[in-house]
C-alpha angles and dihedrals in degrees: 000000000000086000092053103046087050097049089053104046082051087053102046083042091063113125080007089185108055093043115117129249090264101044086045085053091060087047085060096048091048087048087045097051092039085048090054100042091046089047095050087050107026080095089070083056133066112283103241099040090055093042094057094050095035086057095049087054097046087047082051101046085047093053094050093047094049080056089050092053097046093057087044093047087049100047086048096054093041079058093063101050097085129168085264098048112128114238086252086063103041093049081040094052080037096060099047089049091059084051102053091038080052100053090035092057084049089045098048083043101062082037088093100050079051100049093049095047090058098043085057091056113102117226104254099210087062121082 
């Protein structure tokens, strides 16, 4: 079980980068149930081997859900500005657009470094 969820999370993570919003959500899904299942058995494996990897999943998983929350938090502000909405709102909603845009550039940017410290980690239930 351990095998395939990691395979797949390797293979959704492909061209991690230029994946979409989206495609870079199911990356996240795969990281969160192999997380799951590593954490419930790492106990059954040497301490240090399953804690490395453990931590470059859970870095992973982090960075993908910082991404998450930046596309919910846009599409939530994006909601408010309505036809009726005052100047003070709209520069308001305006400002905190450029923001998030702003951390999730710097989010997706360190996503890379993340994404390659957890592909050189070997899997610890394997010999």
């Amino acid at each position: 079980m351990l095998d395939r969820r990691h395979k797949q999370l390797r293979k959704r993570g492909r061209n991690l980068m230029q994946l979409s919003m989206a495609q870079r959500h199911a990356v996240r899904i795969a990281a969160k149930k192999l997380r799951y299942a590593a954490e419930f058995l790492a106990e059954l494996y040497a301490h240090n081997q399953a804690q490395v990897y453990l931590n470059a999943l859970a870095d992973l998983q982090n960075g993908l859900g910082a991404l998450n929350d930046v596309a919910t938090t846009r599409r939530l502000l994006v909601s408010l500005h309505t036809p009726r909405s005052g100047v003070a709102q709209s520069e308001a909603i305006g400002i905190a657009l450029g923001w998030v845009a702003c951390r999730g550039e710097q989010f997706l940017a360190s996503l890379g470094q993340t994404w390659d410290a957890f592909q050189q980690q070997k899997p610890f239930w394997r010999k």
